[in-house]
C-alpha positions in Angstrom: 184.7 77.6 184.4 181.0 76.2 183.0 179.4 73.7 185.3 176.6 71.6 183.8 175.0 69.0 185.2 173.3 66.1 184.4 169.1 65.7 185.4 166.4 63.3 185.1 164.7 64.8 182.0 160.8 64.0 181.4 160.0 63.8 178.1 157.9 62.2 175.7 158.0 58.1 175.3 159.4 56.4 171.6 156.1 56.6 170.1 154.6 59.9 170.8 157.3 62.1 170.5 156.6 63.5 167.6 153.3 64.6 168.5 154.8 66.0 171.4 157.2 67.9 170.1 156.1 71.7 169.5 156.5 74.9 168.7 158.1 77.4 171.4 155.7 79.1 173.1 156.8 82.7 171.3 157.3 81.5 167.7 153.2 81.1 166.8 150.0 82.6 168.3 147.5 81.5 169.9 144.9 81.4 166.9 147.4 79.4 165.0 148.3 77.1 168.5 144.6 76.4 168.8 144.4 75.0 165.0 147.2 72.8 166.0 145.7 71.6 169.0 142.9 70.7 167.4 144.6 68.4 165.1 146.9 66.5 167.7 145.9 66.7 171.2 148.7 65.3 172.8 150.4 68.5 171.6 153.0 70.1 173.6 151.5 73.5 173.1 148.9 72.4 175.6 151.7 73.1 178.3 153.8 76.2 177.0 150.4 78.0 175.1 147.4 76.2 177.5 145.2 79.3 176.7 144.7 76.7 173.8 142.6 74.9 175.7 139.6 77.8 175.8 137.9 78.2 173.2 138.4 82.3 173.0 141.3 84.7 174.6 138.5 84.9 177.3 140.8 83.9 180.6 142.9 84.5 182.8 146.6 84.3 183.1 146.1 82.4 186.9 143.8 80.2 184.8 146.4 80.0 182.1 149.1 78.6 184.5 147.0 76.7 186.6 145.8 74.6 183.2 149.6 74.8 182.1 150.1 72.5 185.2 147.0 70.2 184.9 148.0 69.6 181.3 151.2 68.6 182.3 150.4 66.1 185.3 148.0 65.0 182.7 150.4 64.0 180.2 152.2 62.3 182.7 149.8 60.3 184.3 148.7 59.4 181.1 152.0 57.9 179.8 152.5 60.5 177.3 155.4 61.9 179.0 157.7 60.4 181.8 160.8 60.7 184.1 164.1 59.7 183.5 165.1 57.0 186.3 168.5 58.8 186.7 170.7 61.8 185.8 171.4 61.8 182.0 173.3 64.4 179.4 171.3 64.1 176.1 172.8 65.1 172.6 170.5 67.1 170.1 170.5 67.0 166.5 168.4 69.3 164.4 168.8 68.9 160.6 167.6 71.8 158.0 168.2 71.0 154.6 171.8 71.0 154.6 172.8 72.4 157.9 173.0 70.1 160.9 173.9 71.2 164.5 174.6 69.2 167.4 173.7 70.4 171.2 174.2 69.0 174.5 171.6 69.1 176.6 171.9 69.2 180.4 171.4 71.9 183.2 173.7 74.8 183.9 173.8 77.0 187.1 172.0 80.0 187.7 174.4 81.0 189.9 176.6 81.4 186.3 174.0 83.2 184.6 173.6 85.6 187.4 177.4 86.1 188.1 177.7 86.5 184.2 180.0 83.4 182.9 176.6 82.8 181.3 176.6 86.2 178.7 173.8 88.2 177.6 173.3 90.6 174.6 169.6 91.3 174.6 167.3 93.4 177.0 164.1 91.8 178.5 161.0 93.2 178.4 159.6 92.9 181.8 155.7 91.9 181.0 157.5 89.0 179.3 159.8 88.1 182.2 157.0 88.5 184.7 154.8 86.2 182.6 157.4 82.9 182.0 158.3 83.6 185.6 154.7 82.8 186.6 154.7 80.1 184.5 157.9 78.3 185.3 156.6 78.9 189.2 153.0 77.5 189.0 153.9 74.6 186.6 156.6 73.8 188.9 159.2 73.1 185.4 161.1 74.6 183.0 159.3 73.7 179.6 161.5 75.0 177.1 165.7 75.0 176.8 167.3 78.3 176.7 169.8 78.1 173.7 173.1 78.4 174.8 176.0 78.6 172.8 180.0 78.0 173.4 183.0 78.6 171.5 184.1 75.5 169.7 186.1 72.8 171.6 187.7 70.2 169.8 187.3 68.2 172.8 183.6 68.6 173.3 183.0 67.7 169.6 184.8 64.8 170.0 183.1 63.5 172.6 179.5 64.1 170.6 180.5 62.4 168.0 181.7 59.5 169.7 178.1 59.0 171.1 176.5 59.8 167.4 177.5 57.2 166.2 175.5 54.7 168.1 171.4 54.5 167.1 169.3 57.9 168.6 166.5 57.0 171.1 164.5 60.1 169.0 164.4 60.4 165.0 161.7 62.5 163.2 161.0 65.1 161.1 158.6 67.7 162.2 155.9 68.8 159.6 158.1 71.9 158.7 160.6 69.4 157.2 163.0 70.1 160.0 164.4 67.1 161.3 165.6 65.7 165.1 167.6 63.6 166.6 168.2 62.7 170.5 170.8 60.2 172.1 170.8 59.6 175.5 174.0 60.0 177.3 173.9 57.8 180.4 177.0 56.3 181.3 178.5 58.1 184.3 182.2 57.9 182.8 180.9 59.8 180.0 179.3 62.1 181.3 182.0 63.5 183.6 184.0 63.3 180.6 181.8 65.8 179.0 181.6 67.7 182.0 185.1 68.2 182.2 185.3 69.6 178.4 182.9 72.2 179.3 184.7 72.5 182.9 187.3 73.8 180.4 185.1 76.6 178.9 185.3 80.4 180.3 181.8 81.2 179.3 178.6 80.4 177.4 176.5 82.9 175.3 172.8 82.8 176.0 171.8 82.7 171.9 168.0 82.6 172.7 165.5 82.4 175.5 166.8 85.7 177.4 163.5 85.8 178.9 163.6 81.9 179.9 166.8 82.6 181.4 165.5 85.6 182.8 162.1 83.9 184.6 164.3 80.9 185.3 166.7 82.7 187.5 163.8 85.1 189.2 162.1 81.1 190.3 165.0 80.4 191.6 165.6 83.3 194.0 162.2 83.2 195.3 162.6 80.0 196.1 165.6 80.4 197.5 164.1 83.3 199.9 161.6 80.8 201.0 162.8 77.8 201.4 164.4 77.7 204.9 166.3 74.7 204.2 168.0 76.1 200.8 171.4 74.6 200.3 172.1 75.3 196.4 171.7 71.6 195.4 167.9 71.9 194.6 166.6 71.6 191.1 165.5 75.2 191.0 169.0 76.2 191.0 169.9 75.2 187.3 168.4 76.1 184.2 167.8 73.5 181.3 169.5 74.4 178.2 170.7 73.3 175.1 174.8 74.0 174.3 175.8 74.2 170.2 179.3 75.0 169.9 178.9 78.3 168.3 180.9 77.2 164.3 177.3 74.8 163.5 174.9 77.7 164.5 173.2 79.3 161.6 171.5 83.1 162.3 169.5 84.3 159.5 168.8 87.8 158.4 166.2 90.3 160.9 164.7 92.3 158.4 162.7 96.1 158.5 159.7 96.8 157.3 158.5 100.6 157.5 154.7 101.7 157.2 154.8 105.0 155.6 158.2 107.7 154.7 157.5 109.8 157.9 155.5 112.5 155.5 159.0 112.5 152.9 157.8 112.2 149.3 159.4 109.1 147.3 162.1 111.3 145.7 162.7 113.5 149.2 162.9 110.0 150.7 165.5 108.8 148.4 167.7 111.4 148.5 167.7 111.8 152.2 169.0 108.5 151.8 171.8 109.0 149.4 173.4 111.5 152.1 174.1 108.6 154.4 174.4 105.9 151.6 175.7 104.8 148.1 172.4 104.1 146.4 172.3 101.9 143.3 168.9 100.9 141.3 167.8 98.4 139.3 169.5 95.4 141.4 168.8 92.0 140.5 170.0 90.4 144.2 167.5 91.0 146.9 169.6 89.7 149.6 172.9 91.4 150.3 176.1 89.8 150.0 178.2 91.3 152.9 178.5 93.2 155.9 177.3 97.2 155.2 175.0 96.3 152.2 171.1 96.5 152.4 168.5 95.7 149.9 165.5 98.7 150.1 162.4 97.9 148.4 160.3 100.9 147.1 157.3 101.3 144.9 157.9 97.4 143.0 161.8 98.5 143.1 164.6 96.9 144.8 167.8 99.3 146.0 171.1 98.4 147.3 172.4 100.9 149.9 175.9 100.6 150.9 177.0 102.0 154.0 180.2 104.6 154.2 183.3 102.7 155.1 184.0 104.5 157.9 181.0 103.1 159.8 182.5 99.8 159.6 185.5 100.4 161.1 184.4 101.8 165.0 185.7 99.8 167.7 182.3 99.5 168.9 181.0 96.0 168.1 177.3 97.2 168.1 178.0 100.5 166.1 178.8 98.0 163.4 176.4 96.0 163.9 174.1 95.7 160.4 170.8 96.8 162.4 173.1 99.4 163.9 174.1 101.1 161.0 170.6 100.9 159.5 168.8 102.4 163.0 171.9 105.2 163.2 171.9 106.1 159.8 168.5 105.9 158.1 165.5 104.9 160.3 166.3 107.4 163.0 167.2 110.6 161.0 165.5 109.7 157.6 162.4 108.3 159.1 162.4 109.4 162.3 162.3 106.0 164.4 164.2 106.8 167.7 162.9 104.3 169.4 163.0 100.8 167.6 161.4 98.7 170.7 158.5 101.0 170.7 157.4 102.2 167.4 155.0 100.6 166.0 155.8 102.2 162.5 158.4 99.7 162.3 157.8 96.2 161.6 160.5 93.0 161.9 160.2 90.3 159.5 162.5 87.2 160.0 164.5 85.9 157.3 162.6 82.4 157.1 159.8 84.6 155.8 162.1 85.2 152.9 161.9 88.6 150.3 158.7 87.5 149.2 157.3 88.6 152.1 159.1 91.7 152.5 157.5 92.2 148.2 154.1 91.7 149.7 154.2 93.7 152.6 155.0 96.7 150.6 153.0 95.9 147.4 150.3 95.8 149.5 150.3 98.7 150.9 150.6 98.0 154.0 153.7 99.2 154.0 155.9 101.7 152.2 159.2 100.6 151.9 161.3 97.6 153.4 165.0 97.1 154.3 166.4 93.4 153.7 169.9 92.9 156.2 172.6 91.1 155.7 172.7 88.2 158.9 174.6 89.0 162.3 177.7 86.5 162.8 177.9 84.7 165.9 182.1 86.4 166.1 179.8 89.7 166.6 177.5 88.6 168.7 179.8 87.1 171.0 181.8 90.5 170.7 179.0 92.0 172.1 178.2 89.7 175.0 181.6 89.8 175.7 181.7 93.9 176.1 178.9 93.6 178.7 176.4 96.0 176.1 173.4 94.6 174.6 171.9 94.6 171.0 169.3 96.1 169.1 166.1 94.3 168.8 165.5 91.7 166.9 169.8 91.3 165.9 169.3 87.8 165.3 167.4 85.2 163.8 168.2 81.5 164.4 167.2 78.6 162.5 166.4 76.0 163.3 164.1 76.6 166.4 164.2 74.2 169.4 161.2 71.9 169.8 159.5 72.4 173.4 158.3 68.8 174.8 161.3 66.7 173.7 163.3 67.3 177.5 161.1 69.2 180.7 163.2 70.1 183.6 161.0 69.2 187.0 161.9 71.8 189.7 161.6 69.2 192.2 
């Protein structure tokens, strides 16, 4: 059974939200943070990315958090951002050209992410961890949802669009053409309503923000082996997140790029490839259509590699897995990538990017050859979760990102 509970969200008033609203703190760097900072001060990226706030890289990650916290009570004092009087469920829309998805936005229990009815499917990587766990700690909030996602309830979507169809106390489109929506769900009947239709639920599936969820949880157990008068009702004890029922969410493709053939000449190279592939030339389609089927683009060429049917057929749902079978069956023994966390000859390009960039990469030189991947389903990822194993990096892409600034969770 999912608990989520309602909380007293701060977040920006009417007229500033869309200034507010940002990036997450892991989708831009800090040169291109700083640029944006410049232009709009009130910014969220102040808060999630307050490095922004120096002029150079030249500082500290104490002074990082501790202006991370300054920048918040500043906002706050300032009327930029403020405190819900009482314990609300919000709905999220985000709108991308045609695709639309509707969240609900409340707090779940760490004691579910820990104890697993909240699933994983990625790794973390500890220097990340250790850093949002710093962050969450010093500025005393969560800053950013985790992205949760839940098999599709009839009920639940009833329920969301019941409240829909009332005016949003949020409408704007970001600069990226990406709209959003919020409606605030504060009626106490309703609530418990909604939190009966999740009560219903066996699980959710963490769809991003492992490391959020990760740093959030570690907060909460320090906290909970200091505070001498712990009782598991305190804010600490639930992480903000934002719940899509997992039929609206859309994952693009997680493509490879490789910087040189591992020493293989362009004809070795291909034909190390046909032993593991049907290879076909001259391809007009860049993307591929299905499940098995990569695009390889070599020398100003595209390829389309199709993998053996057999391969799609193991009962293990990350051995099919697209990124799988190109890791297992070409970047490993071909190129000799064992290690795709670590090796630095292999690049990942997201699928917003588009095969343009995947063109320039190699026409550039830069690179010498680059794999376009069909996208991962949510039915496989949830396979996964649901098997206790993990992915490969970067399995998924989703689109559209949350905004960070629109809902803060206070600790206390």
């Amino acid at each position: 059974m999912v608990a989520l509970k309602p909380f007293r969200a701060v977040r920006p008033v009417r007229q500033y939200v869309k200034d507010v609203a940002s990036y997450p703190y892991d989708v831009i760097d800090s040169r291109e943070a700083r640029k944006l900072t410049r232009e709009n001060s009130k910014s969220f990226l102040r808060i999630v990315k307050s490095e922004v706030d120096s002029p150079d890289d030249n500082i500290t990650p104490e002074e990082v958090y501790e202006r991370a916290r300054a920048n918040l009570d500043t906002f706050l004092s300032e009327g930029i951002l403020f405190q819900d009087k009482k314990e609300n469920l919000y709905i999220y829309r985000q709108r991308m050209g045609d695709h639309v998805q509707y969240g609900v936005v409340g707090c779940v229990n760490v004691a579910d992410y820990e104890s697993g009815v909240i699933k994983k499917h990625e790794l973390t990587r500890k220097d990340k961890e250790a850093d949002r766990t710093r962050h969450i700690d010093k500025v005393n909030a969560q800053t950013g949802p985790i992205y949760l996602t839940h098999r599709a309830s009839k009920t639940i979507d009833s329920m969301v669009r019941e409240i829909v169809a009332g005016d949003p106390e949020y409408d704007f489109t970001a600069d990226d053409g990406i709209s959003h929506s919020v409606w605030i769900v504060d009626n106490d009947n309703i609530i418990e309503r909604i939190r009966q239709g999740f009560g219903q639920l066996d699980s959710l599936y963490i769809a991003d923000g492992h490391h959020r969820a990760a740093a959030a949880a570690a907060v909460a157990r320090i906290r909970r082996e200091e505070g001498a008068g712990h009782n598991g009702t305190e804010e600490y004890n639930h992480l903000m997140a934002v719940i899509f029922p997992h039929d609206q969410l859309k994952i693009m493709d997680y493509n490879r790029v490789v910087r040189d053939l591992g020493g293989l000449g362009e004809d070795e190279f291909i034909g190390r490839v046909r032993e593991h592939f049907a290879v076909s030339d001259n391809v007009s389609c860049r993307s591929p259509q299905h499940q098995g089927e990569f695009g390889m683009y070599l020398k100003g060429k595209w390829y389309r590699l199709q993998a053996e049917e057999g391969n799609l057929k193991e009962d293990d749902p990350v051995a099919t897995l697209d990124v799988s079978l190109l890791q297992n069956n070409l970047l490993r023994p071909v190129l000799g990538i064992d290690d795709p966390r670590t090796d630095d000859r292999l690049l990942f390009v997201g699928g917003i990017r588009g095969m343009d960039e995947l063109e320039r990469l190699v026409d550039s030189g830069e690179c010498a050859v680059a794999f376009s991947l069909y996208p991962t389903i949510m039915d496989q990822l949830m396979a996964v979760a649901d098997r206790g194993k993990v992915m490969p990096p970067k399995s998924t892409w989703f689109e559209p990102k949350l905004r960070s600034g629109i809902f803060v969770h206070l600790l206390d």
